[in-house]
C-alpha positions in Angstrom: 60.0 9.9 48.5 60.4 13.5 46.6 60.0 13.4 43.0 63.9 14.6 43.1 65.3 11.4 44.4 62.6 9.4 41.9 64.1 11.1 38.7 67.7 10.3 40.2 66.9 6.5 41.2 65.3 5.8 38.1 67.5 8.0 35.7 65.1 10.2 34.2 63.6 14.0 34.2 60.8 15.6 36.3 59.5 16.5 33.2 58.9 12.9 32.1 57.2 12.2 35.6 54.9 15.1 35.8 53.8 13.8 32.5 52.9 10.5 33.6 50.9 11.5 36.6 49.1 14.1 33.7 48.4 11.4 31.8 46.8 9.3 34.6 49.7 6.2 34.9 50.7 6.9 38.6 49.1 9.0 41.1 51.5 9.3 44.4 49.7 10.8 47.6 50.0 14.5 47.9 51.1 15.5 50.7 49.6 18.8 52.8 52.3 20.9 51.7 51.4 19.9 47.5 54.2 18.1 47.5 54.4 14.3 45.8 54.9 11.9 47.7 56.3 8.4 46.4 56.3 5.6 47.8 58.0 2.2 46.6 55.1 1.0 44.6 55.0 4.4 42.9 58.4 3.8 42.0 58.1 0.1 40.9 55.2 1.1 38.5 57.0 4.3 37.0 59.9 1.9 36.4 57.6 -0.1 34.3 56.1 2.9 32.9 59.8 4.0 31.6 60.5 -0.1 30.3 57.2 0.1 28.6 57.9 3.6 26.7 61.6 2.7 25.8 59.7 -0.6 24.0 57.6 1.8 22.1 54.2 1.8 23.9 51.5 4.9 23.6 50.1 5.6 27.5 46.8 4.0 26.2 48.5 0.7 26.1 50.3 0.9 28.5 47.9 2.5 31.6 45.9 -1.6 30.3 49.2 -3.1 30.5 49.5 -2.0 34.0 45.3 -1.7 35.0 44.6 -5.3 33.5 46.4 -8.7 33.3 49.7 -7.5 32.2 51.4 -10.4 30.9 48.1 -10.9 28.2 47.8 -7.1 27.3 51.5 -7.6 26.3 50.8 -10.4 24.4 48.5 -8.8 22.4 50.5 -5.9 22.2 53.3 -8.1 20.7 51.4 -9.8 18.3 50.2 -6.3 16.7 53.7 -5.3 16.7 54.4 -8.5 15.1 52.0 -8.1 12.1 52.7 -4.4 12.0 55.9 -5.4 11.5 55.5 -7.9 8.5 53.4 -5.2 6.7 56.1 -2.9 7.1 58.7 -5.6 5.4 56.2 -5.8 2.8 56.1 -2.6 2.2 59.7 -2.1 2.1 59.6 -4.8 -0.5 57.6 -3.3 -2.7 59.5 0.1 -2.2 62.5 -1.7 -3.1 60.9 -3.3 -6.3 59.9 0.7 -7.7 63.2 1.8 -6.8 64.7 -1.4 -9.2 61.7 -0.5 -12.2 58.8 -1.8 -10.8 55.6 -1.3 -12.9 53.5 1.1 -10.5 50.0 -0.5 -11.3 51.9 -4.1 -10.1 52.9 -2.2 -6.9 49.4 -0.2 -6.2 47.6 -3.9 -6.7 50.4 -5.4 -3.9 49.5 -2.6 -1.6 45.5 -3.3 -2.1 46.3 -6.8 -1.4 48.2 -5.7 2.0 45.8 -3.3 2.7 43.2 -6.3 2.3 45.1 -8.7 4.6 45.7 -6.2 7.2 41.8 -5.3 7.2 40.7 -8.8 7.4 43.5 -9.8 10.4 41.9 -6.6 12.3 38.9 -8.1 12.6 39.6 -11.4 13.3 41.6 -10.0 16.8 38.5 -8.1 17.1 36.1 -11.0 16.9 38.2 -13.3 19.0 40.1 -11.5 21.5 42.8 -13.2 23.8 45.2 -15.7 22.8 42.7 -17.9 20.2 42.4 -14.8 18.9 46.3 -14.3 18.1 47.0 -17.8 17.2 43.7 -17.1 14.4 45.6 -13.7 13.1 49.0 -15.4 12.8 48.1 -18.4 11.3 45.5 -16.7 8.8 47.8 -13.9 7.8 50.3 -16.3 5.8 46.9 -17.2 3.3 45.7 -14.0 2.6 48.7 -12.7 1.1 47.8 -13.5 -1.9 46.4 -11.0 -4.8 42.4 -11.1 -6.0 42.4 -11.9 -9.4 38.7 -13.5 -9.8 35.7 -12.1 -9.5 35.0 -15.9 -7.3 38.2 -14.2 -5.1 36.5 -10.8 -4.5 33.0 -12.3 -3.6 34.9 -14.4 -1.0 36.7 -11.2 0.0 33.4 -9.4 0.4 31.7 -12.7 2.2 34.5 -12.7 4.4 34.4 -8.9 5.4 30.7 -9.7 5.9 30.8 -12.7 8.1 33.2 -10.5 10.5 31.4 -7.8 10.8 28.3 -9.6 11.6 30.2 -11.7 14.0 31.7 -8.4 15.2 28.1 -7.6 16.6 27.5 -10.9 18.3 28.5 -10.8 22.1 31.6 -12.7 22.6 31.0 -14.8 26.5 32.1 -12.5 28.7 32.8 -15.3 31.2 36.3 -16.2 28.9 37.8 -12.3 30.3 36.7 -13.4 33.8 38.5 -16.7 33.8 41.8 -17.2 35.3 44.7 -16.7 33.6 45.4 -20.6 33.6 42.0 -21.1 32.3 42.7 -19.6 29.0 44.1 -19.9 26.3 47.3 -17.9 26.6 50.3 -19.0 24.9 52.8 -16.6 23.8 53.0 -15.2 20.0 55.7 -17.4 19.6 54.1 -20.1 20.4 51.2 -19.8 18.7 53.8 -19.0 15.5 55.5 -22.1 16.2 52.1 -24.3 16.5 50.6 -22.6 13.6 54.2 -24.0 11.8 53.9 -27.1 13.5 50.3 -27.1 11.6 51.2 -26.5 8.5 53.8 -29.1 8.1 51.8 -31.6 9.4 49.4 -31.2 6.9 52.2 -31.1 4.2 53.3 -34.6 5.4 51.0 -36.3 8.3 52.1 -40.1 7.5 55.8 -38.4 8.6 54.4 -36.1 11.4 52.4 -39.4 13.4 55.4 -41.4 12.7 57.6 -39.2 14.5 55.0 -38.4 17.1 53.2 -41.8 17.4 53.7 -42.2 21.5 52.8 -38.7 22.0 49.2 -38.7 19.8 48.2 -41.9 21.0 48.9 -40.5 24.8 47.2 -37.0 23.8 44.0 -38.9 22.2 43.6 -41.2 25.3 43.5 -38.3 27.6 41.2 -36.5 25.4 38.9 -39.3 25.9 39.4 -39.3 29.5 36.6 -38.0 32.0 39.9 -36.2 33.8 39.8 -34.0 30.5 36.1 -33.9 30.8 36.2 -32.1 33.9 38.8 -29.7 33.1 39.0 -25.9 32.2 40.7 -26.7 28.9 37.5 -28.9 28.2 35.0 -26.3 29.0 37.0 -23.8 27.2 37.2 -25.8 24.0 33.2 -26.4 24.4 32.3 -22.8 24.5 34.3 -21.6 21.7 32.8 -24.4 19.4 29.5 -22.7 20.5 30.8 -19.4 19.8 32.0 -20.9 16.4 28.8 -22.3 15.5 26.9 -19.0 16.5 28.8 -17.0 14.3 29.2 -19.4 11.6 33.0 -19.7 11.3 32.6 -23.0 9.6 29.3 -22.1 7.3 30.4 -19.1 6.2 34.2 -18.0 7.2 36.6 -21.4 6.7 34.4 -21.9 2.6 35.3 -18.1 1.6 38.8 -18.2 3.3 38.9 -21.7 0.5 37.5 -19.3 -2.5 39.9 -16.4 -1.7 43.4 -17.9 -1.2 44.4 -21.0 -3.0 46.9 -21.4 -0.6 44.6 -22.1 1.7 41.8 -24.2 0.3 45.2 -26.5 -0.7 46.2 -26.6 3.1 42.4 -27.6 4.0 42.2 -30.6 2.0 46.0 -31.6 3.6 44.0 -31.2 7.0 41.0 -33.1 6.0 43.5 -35.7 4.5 45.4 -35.7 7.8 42.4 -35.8 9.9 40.9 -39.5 8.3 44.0 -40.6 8.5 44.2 -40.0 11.9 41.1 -42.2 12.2 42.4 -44.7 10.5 45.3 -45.2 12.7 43.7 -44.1 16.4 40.2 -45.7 16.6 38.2 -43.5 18.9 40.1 -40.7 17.4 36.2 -39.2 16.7 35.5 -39.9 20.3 38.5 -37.4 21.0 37.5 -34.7 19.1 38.8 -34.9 14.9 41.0 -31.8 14.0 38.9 -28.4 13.5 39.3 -26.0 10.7 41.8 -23.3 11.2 
């Protein structure tokens, strides 16, 4: 198929085309004559080329979206929008505050704090990569909204910063990008959104939470303690990122300064410590299953 009839199936210029074959996203066979030829996986991809470019992708993101596992390198992708997005609201916030009278030093400290949080969620995404790593961004962005106003807050700031760039330099096992897709953990931003939610009100009120979800935490605990679950992926998975976690100190060094820096935080912690023995109260063997990690 001539680039012609390409541009008129799919609606757009030669122009466009020739610069996604520059750019290295599709590379139909040339034929003796110089001419392009396309065939109908050509023209599947450059459709998803167009879809992807109309949502607002750069060709880096998008020649991985199409070269990788697609559905998780627009996962990611959506998550950065998402957070990209939130700044952006907060910034238009406190736009909209200095255009109402805002004191200017209240607004540069609001930025510093945003500037801070979107620092700090970078590196988390860089240090855990794949969907534990978006469910970590989301769920830690809500608690580090908050401004530094101690110098206890701005050690845990620096300590935090610290512990993930040190972690940034420890290998992270290369055997969780080989897995299967199934394998991993790979819910969508929105669910990971709605689980971090789901989180945070159960700490809020766990007698209410269990009580609503008695059957279905009794059912998930037994299987927990199953040799079934023993022998699964999700199993192995968990195991190795509890290694990884110990390795890199997440629960030594990141979960006491994330307590220092946000109270927020360090409040919703002692909810999930509260939740977590009471959850051994009611489920015995509830240790045996694995008690509630830090997050």
């Amino acid at each position: 198929m001539r680039i012609q009839e390409v541009c008129s199936r799919l609606n757009t210029t030669k122009k466009a085309v020739t610069y996604y074959m520059e750019q290295g996203l599709i590379r139909p066979a040339v034929l003796d004559n110089g001419y392009r030829d396309f065939n109908p996986e050509d023209v599947e991809r450059l459709r998803k080329i167009m879809i992807l470019r109309k949502l607002g992708l750069g060709t880096a993101d998008i020649k991985q979206a199409l070269e990788e596992e697609e559905e998780s390198v627009l996962r990611r992708i959506l998550v950065e929008n998402e957070l990209r997005l939130a700044r952006d609201a907060a910034r238009q916030s406190i736009l909209r505050r200095l255009s109402e009278g805002a004191d200017w030093r209240e607004a540069d400290d609001s930025l510093q704090t945003l500037e801070r949080q979107a620092g700090i969620i970078d590196r988390l995404l860089d240090v855990f990569p794949g969907g534990y790593g978006q469910f970590i961004a989301l769920h830690f962005s809500s608690f580090l909204r908050e401004a530094i106003v101690t110098d206890e807050q701005q050690a845990a700031y620096e300590e935090i910063v610290g512990f993930l760039d040190d972690a940034a330099d420890l290998s992270y096992p290369a055997e969780w990008r080989e897995r299967p897709a199934e394998d991993r953990l790979s819910l969508s931003p929105s669910a990971w959104s709605e689980l971090s939610a789901e989180m945070l009100r159960a700490a809020q009120n766990p007698e209410r939470f269990v009580n609503e979800h008695d059957e279905g935490i009794a059912a998930y605990l037994a299987f927990k303690r199953s040799e079934d679950y023993r022998q699964s992926p999700a199993f192995q998975l968990q195991q190795r990122l509890r290694e990884f976690q110990r390795n890199i100190g997440y629960h030594e060094r990141f979960i006491p300064a994330m307590k220092r820096l946000s109270p927020s935080y360090c409040e919703y912690a002692r909810q999930l410590e509260q939740a977590a023995d009471m959850l051994r109260g009611r489920y015995p063997g509830a240790d045996q299953a694995g008690a509630p990690d830090s997050v």
